[in-house]
Each structure stands twice: as C-alpha cells, then as structure tokens.
C-alpha positions as CSV (number, residue, x, y, z in Angstrom):
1,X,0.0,0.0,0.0
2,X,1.2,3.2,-1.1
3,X,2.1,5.9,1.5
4,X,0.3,9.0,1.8
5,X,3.3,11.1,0.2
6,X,3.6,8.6,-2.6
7,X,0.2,8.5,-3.1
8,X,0.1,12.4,-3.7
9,X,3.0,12.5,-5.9
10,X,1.7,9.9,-8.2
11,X,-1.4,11.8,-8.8
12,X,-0.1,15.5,-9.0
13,X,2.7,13.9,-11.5
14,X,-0.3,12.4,-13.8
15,X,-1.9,15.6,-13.2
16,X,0.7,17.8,-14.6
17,X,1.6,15.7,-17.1
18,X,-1.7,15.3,-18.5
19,X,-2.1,19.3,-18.4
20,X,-1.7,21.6,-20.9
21,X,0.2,24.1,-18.5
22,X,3.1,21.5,-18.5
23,X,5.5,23.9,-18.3
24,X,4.9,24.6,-14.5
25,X,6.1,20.8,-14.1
26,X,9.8,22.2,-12.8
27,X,8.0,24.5,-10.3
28,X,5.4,22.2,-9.1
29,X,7.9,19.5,-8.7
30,X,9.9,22.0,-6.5
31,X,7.3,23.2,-4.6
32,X,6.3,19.3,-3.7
33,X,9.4,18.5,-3.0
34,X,9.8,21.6,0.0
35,X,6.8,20.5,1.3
36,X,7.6,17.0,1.3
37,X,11.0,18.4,3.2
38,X,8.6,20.4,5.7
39,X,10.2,23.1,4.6
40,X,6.5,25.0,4.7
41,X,7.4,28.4,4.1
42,X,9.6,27.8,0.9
43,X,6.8,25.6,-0.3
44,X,3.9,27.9,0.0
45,X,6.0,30.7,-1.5
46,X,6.6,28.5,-4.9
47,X,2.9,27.3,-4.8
48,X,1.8,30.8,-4.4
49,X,4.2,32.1,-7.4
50,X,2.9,29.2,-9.4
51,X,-0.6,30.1,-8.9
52,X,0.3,33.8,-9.8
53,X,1.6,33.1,-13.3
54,X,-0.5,30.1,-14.6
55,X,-3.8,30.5,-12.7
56,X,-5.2,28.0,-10.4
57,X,-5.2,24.4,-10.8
58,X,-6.1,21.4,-8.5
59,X,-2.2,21.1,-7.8
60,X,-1.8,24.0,-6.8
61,X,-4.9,24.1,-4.8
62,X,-4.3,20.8,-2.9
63,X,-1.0,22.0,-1.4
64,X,-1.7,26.1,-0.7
65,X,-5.0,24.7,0.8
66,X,-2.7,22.2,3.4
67,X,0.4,24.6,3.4
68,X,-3.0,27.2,4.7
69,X,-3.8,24.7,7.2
70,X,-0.2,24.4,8.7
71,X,-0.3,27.9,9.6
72,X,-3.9,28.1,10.8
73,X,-5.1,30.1,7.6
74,X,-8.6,29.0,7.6
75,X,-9.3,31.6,5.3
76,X,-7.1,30.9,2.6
77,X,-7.2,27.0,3.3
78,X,-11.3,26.9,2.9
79,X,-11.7,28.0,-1.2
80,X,-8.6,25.9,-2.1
81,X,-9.4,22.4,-0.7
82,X,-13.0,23.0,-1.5
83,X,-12.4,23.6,-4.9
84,X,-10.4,20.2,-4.9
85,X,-13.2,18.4,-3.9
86,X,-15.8,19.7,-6.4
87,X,-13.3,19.0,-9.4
88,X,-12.4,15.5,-7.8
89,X,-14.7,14.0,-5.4
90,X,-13.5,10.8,-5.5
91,X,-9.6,11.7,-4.3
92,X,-9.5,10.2,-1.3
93,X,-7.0,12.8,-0.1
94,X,-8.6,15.9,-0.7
95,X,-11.5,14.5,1.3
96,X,-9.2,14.1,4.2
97,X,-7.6,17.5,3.6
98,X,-11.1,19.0,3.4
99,X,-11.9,17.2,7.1
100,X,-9.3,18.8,8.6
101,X,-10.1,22.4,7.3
102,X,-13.4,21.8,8.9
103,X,-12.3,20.3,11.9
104,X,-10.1,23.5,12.0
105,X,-13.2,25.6,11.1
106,X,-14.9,24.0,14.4
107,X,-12.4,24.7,16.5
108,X,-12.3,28.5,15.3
109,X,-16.1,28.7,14.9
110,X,-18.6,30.4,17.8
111,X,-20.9,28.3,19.9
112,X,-23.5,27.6,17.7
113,X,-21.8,26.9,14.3
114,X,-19.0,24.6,16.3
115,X,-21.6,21.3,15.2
116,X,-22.1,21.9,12.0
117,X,-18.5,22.2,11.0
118,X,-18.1,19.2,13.3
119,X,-20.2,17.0,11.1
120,X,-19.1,18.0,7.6
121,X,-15.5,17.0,9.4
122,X,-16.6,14.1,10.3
123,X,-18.4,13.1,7.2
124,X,-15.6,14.1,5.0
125,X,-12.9,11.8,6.8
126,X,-15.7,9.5,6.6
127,X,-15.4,9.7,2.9
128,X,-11.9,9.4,2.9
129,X,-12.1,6.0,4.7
130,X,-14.9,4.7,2.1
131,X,-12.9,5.4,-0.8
132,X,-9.3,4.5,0.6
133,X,-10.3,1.8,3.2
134,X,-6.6,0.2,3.1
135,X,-4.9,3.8,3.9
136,X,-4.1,4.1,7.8
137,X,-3.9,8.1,6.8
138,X,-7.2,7.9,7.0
139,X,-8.1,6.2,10.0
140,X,-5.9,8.0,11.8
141,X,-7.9,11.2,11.2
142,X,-11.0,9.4,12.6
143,X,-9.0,8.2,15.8
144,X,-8.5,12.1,16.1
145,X,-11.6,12.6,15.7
146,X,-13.6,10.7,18.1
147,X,-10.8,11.1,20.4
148,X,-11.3,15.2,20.4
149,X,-15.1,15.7,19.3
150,X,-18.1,15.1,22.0
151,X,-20.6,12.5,21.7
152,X,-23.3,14.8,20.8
153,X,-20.8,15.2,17.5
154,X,-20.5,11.4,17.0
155,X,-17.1,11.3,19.3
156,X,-16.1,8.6,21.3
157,X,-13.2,6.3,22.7
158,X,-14.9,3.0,21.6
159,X,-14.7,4.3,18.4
160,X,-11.4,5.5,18.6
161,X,-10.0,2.0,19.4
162,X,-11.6,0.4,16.8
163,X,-9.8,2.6,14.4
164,X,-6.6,1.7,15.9
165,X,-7.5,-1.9,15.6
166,X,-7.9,-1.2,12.0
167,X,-4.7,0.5,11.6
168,X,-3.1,-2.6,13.7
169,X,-4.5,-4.7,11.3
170,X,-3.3,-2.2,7.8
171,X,0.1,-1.2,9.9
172,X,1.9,-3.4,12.5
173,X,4.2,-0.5,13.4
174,X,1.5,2.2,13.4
175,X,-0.8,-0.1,15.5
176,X,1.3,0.5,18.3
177,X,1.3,4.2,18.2
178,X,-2.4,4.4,17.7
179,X,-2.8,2.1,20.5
180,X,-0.4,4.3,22.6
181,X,-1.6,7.2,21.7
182,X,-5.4,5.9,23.3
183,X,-3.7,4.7,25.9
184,X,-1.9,7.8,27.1
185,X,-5.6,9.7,26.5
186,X,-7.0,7.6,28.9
187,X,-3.9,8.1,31.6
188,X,-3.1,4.4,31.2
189,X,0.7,5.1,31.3
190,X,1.8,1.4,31.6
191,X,0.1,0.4,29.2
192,X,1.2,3.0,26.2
193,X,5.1,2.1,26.9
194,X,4.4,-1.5,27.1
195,X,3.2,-1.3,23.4
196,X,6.9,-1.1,22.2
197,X,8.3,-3.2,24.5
198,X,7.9,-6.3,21.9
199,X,9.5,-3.8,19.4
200,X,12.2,-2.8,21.5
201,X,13.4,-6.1,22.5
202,X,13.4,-7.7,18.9
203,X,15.1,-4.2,17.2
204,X,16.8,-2.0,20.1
205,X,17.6,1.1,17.6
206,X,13.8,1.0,16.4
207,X,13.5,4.9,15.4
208,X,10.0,4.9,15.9
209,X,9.4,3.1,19.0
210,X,12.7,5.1,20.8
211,X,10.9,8.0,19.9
212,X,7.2,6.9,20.9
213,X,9.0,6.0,24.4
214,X,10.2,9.4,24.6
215,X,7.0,11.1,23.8
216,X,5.0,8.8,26.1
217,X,7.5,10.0,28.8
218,X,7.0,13.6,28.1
219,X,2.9,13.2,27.8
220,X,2.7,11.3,30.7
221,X,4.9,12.5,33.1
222,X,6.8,9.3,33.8
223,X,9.9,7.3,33.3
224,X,11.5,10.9,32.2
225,X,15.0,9.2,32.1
226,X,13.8,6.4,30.0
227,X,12.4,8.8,27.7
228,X,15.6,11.2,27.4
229,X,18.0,7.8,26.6
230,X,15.7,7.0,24.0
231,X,15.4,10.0,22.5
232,X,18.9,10.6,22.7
233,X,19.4,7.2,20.9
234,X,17.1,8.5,18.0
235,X,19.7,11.3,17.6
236,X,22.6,8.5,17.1
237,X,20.8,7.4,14.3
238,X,19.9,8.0,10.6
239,X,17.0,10.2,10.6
240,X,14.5,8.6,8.9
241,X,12.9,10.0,5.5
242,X,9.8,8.2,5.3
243,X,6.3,9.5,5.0
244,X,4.7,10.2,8.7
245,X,7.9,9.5,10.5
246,X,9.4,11.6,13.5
247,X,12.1,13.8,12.3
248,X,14.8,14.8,14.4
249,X,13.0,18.5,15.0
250,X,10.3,16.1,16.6
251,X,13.2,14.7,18.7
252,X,14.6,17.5,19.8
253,X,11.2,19.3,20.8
254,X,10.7,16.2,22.3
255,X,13.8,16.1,24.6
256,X,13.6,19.7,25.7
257,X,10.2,18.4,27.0
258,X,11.5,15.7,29.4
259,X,14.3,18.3,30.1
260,X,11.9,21.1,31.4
261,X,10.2,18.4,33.1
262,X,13.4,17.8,35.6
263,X,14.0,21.4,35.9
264,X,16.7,21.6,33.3
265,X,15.4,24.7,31.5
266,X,18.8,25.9,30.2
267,X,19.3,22.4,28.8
268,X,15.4,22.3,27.2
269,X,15.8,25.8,25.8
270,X,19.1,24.5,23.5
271,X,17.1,21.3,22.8
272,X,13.6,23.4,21.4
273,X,16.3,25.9,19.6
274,X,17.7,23.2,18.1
275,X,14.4,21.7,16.8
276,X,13.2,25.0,15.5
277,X,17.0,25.3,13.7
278,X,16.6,22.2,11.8
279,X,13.4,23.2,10.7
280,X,12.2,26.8,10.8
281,X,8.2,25.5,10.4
282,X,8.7,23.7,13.0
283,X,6.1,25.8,15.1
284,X,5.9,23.8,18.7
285,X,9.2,24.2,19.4
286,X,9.0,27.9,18.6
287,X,5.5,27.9,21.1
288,X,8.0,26.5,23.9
289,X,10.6,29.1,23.6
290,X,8.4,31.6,23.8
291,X,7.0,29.9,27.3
C-alpha cells in the first residue's frame, strides 16, 4: 500500500503531465518537494508564485490549501481544498484535507456553528475512509476525531480504538502508536510504553518506538530518564525519511520536554532551539521558547 506522500505525488505527477500548463512541471515539482521536506514556508511561497503566473489548478490548490492549514489560515485554506473536492470527489486525499479544514473551522467557529463544522468534518474523513479503506492516513484522522469531538458530534473512545484496531491490522508498526496514543488519553501510562516493549526487544535502535517511548515519557509525566535515553538514541541514528515518521526536529522538541520536566530549563531551551533550527516550520518548538 502506497504511502500518503507517494500517493500524492503519483497523482499530481499524472496531473501535470496530462495538463496543458506542462510547463509549471519544474515548479510544481519544487514546490512538492519543499513541502515534502517540511520546509513549509519555501513551499507555499513557490505554490503561491505558481498560482500567480499560470492561474489555479487542482495542484496548486491541494497544497496552498494544506500549506494554509499548517499555519492556521482557515481563510485561505477553505476556497482551495474546496475547490479540490468539487473538481475531484472521488480523491480520497482531498477529502481528508477538506476534514481537517473543517475540523479547524470548528475549532475557530462560535458556539452555535462549532456542530455543524463538526459533522461535515466528520463526514468528509468519513469519505476518505470509504474510498481509501486500506490507507491508515485515513483512520488516523478518525482516531483524532472521536478522540477530540463530544458524543453529541458522533465522538467517542470506543470508536477511537476500533480505528486503531484497524490501523493494527493495515500497519503493524502504526498499530502501536495508535494504541499508545489511546492509551496515554485515557492516563493508562503502563500500558502505552508497554506497546513497544515487543518492538524494542526484537530491534533496540527501532527509530519509531525510541521515539514513541520518549513522547509517552513527556505526555505522561513518567519514566523521564527512560524517555531522554531514548530520544537521545534516536539522535545517534539516521534520521529517517519516510512518510509520517518523526524527524529529528520532533526529537529535539521532544527532549527539551522531558528536560523542562526535571527542571533543566537551560538544557530544554538549546534542545527546542535546536528543533526549531533544523526546521524553521517547526512551530511547537517555537511555542515552547516563547513559554
């Protein structure tokens, strides 16, 4: 199964190449790969230049519309990733994109309109699911979801950990997050470090899991020292370039938690710097200097 970031690029790629503005290929190609590189500025400047001289497309639109939602630009992000949706309904990934613009809008929205904007989230990653069932992306925006959203909006834990069974089933690996990540909502500590356990013992320099023990440390409070060796290890290692994996700006951020945690502020403040140095979108680590 195709990742989420392969999956784009296949379809932009037979997008462009299939329009008659082919000469935007070069910049479009650029701009993917910045935002493939989280470099979000850089990218939205190119998309935004590339929009300015050709018009709009749905390339274009797709990635100012999320490149919009990374910087909480509901305004902007709304028209684009609608727009994607009317021209393709049936792109599972603009659906998704479209759910979290109005999950976004919820959040932003005033009392009475919070529902509304709740539902169309909902039905929209919904959608995503229906057309893409094999695609953990997917179910990992429902587990977010029902984890965030009240019942009276269709939220709930049950349903949360049956989407996580469902990613266990699609995504060994990412079974154990979702399950952790659950675990950690309902304070069941134990429980979320013991998922990588089995991991850990089989494949000791496991990126994912040495950095899924140090965020469980830093959102629960507990085993701090655990957490910092393992994070620590991460940063021994390659960092990995894979679609949806922890990069070492999520490492560092990461650290400087556990570090403020024991009091070490002077120690967390070079650890967030240097999670906002290797990536200047990096915006939590940015949020904690500022604390």
């Amino acid at each position: 199964m195709p990742s989420r970031r392969i999956h784009l690029r296949l379809f932009v790629i037979c997008a462009v190449l299939l329009s008659p503005s082919f000469g935007q290929a070069a910049e479009l190609a650029q701009g993917i790969s910045q935002y493939e590189e989280r470099h979000y500025s850089a990218a939205r400047k190119i998309f935004t230049e590339v929009e300015r001289e050709k018009g709009q497309s749905i390339e274009t639109d797709f990635y100012l519309g999320r490149l919009a939602l990374w910087f909480d630009d509901l305004t902007a992000a709304l028209p684009h990733l609608e727009r994607c949706v009317r021209l393709a309904p049936q792109q599972a990934s603009f659906q998704n994109a479209l759910g979290d613009c109005y999950g976004l809008a919820a959040q932003k929205a005033n009392i009475f309109a919070k529902l509304g904007w709740a539902k169309r989230c909902l039905a929209a990653y919904e959608r995503a699911v229906e057309l893409e069932p094999q695609n953990p992306a997917w179910h990992w925006s429902l587990i977010g979801y029902y984890t965030n959203a009240p019942c009276i909006a269709g939220g709930g834990m049950d349903k949360a950990y049956a989407q996580a069974a469902e990613i266990r089933r699609l995504d060994p690996a990412g079974g154990h997050v979702a399950f952790a990540t659950l675990y950690l909502t309902d304070n069941r500590y134990a429980s979320a470090f013991a998922e990588f356990d089995p991991v850990l013992h089989d494949s000791p320099n496991d990126f994912l899991a040495l950095y899924h023990i140090g965020r469980c440390a830093a959102l629960s409070g507990q085993q701090l020292d655990r957490g910092i060796a393992a994070l620590r290890r991460c940063l021994i290692l390659p960092e990995p370039t894979a679609d949806g994996m922890p990069s070492f700006s999520n490492v560092h951020y990461r650290l400087g938690n556990l570090l403020e945690k024991k009091g070490l502020s002077d120690e967390a403040k070079q650890e967030y710097t240097l999670a906002s140095t290797a990536n200047v979108d990096f915006r939590p680590a940015k949020v904690a200097l500022k604390n």
